[in-house]
Backbone as CSV, one residue per row, in Angstrom:
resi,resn,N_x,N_y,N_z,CA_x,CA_y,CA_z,C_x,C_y,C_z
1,UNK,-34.577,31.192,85.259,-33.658,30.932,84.205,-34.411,30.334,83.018
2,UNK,-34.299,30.450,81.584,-35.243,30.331,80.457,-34.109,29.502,79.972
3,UNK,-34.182,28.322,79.489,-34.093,27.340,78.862,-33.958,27.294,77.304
4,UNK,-32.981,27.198,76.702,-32.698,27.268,74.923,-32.302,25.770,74.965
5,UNK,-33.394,25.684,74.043,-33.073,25.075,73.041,-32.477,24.742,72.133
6,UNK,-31.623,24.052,71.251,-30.649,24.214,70.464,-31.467,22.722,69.628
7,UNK,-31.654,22.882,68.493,-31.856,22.275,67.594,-29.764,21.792,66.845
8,UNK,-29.833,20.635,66.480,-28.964,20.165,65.841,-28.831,20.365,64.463
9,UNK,-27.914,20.961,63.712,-27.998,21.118,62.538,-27.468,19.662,61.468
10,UNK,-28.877,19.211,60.953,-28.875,18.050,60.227,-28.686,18.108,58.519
11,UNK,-28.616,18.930,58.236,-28.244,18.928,56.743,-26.878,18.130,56.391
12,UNK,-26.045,17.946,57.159,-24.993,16.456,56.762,-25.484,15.054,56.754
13,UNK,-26.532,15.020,56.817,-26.878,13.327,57.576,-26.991,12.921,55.826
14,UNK,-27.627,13.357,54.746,-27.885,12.847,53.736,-26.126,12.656,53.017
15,UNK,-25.286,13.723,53.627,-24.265,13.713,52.753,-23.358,12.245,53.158
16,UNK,-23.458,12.110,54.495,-22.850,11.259,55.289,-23.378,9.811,55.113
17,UNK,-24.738,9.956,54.867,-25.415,8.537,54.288,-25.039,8.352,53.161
18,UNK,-24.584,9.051,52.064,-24.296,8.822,50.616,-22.706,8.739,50.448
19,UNK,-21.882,9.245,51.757,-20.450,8.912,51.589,-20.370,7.503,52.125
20,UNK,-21.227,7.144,52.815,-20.941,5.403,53.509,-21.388,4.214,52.651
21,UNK,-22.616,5.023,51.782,-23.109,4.152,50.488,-21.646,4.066,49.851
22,UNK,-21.315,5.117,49.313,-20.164,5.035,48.113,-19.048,4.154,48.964
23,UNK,-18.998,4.397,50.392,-17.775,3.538,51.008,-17.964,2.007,50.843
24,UNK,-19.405,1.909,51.136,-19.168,0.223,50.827,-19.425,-0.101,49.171
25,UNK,-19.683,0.819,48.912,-19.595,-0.253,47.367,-18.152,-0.263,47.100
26,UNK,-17.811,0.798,47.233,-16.244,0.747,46.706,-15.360,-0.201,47.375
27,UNK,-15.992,-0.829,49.095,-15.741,-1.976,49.358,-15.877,-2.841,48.829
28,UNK,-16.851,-3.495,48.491,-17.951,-4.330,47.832,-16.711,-4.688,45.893
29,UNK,-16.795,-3.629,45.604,-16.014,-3.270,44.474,-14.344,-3.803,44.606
30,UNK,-14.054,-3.802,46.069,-12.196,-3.982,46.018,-12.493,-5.683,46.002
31,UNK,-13.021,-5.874,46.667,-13.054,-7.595,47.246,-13.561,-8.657,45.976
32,UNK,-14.729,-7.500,45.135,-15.287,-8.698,43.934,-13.791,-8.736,42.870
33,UNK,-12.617,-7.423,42.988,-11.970,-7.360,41.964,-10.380,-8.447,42.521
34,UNK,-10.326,-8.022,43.978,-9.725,-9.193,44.107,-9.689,-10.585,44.590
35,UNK,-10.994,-10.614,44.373,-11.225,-12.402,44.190,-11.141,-12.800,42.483
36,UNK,-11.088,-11.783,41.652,-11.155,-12.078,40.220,-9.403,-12.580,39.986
37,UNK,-8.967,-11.661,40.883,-7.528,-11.246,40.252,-6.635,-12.725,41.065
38,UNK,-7.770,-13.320,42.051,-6.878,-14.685,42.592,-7.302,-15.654,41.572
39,UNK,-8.568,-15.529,41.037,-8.750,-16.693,39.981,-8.382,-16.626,38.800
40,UNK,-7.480,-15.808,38.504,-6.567,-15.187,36.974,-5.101,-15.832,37.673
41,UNK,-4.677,-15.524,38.546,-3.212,-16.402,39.120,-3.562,-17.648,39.335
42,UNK,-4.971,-18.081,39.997,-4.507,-19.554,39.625,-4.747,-20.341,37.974
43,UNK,-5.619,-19.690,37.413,-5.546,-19.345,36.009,-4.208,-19.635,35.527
44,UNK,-3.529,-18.825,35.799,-2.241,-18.573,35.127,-0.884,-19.496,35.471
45,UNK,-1.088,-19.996,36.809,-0.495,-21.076,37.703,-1.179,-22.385,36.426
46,UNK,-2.302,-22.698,36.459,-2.349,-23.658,35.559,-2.205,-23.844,34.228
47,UNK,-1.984,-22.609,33.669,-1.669,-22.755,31.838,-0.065,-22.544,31.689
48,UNK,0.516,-22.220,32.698,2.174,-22.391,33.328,2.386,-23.738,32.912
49,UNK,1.900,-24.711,34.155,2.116,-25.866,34.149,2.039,-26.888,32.834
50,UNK,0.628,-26.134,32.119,0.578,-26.818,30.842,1.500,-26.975,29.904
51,UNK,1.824,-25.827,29.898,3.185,-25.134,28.810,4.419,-26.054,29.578
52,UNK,5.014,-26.137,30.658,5.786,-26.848,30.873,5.771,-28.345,30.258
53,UNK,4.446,-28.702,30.623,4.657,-29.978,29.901,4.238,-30.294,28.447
54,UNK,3.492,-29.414,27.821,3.736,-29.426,26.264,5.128,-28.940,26.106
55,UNK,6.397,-28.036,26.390,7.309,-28.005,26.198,8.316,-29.093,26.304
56,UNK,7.840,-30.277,27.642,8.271,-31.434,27.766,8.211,-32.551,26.694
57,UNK,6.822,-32.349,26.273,6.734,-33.588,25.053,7.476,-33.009,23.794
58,UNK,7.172,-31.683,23.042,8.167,-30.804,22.614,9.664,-31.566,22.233
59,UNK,10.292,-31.702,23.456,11.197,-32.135,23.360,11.476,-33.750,23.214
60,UNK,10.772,-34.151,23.835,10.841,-35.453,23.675,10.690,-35.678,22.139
61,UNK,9.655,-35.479,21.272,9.588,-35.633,20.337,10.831,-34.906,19.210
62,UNK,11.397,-33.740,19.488,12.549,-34.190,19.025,13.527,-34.349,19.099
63,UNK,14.146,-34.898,20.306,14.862,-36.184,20.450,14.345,-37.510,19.740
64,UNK,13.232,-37.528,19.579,12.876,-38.799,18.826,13.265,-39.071,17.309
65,UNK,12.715,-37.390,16.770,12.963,-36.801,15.369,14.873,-37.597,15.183
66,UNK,15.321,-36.538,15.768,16.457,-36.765,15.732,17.215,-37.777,15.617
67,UNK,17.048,-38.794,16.843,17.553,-39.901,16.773,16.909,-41.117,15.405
68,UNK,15.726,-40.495,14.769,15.643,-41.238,13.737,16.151,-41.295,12.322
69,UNK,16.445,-39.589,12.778,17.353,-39.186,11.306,18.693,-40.044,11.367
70,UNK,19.236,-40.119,12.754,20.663,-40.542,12.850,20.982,-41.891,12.692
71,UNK,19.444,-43.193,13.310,19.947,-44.208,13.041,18.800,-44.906,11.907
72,UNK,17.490,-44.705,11.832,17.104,-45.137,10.668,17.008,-44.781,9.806
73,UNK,16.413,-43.171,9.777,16.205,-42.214,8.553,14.854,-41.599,8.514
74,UNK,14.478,-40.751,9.079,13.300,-40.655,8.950,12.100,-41.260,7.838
75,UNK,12.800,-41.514,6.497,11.861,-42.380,5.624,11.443,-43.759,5.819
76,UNK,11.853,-44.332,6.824,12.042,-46.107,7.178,11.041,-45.544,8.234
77,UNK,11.490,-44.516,8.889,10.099,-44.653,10.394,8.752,-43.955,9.715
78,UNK,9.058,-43.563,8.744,7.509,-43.378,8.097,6.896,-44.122,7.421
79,UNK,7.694,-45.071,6.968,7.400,-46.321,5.687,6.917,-47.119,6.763
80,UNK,7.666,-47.319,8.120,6.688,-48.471,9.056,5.830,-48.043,9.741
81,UNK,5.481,-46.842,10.305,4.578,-45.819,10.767,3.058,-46.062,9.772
82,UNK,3.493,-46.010,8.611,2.147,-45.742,7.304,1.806,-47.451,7.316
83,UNK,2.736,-48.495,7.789,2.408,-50.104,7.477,1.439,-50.096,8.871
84,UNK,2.094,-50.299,9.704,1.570,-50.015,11.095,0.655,-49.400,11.370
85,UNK,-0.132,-48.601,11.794,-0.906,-47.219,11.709,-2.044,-47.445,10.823
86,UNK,-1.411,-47.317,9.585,-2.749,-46.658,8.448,-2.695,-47.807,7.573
87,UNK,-2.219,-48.477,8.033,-2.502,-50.300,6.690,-2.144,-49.826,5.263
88,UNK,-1.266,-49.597,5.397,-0.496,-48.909,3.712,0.054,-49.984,2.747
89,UNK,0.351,-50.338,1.756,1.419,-51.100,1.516,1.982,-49.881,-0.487
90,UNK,2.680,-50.796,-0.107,3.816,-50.655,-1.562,2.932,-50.835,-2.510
91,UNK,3.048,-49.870,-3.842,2.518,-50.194,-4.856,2.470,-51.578,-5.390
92,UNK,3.030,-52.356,-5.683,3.070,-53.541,-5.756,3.696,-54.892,-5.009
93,UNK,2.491,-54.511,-3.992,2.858,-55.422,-2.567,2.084,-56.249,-2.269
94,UNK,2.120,-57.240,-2.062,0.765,-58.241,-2.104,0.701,-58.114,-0.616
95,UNK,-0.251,-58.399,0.492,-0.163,-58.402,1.336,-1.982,-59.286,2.078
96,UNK,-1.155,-60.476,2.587,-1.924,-61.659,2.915,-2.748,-61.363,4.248
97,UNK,-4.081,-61.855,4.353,-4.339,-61.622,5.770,-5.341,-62.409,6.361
98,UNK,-5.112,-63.081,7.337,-5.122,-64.297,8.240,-6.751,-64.253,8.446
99,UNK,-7.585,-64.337,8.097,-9.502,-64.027,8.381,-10.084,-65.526,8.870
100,UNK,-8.920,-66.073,8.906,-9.331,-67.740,10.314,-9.382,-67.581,11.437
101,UNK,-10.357,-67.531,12.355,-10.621,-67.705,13.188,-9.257,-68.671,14.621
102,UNK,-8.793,-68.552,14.866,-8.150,-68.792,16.087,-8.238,-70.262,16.706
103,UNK,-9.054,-71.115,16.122,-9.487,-72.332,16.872,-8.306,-72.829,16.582
């Protein structure tokens, strides 16, 4: 009885090595895009939060507005704001100041 040989036909091995390349990058490729896409939600989770609370002061401030129009006037909380604050006075305001020492 004579014995054959059969050689394997290898001309896929390069195609099959270059479809497993492309498989993992395109792995490689899903995982770098969604680890991007978790640090854009928490991204976005934190400029949320910001906005909540600049919308908080937002308001606070005018409620403040407001209530100054209603009981002082907004020109009285700026006239003591500019005394206070920025050392302002009245055009013709004399204004005295204490440079004694504490003893």
């Amino acid at each position: 009885m004579v014995e054959i040989k059969t050689e394997r036909y290898r001309g896929f091995v390069p195609l099959r090595l270059a479809l497993f390349v492309l498989a993992g990058a395109a792995l490689v490729t899903l995982v770098f895009w969604q680890m991007r896409i978790m640090d854009k939600r928490s991204e976005l989770a934190t400029l949320q939060t910001q906005i909540e609370i600049q919308n908080a002061k937002n308001e606070e401030i005018k409620k403040t507005v407001s209530s100054l129009e209603n009981d002082y006037g907004l020109r009285e909380y700026a006239e003591r704001k500019a005394r206070e604050d920025l050392d302002y006075a009245k055009p013709d305001e004399r204004i005295f100041v204490d440079v004694g020492g504490s003893d």
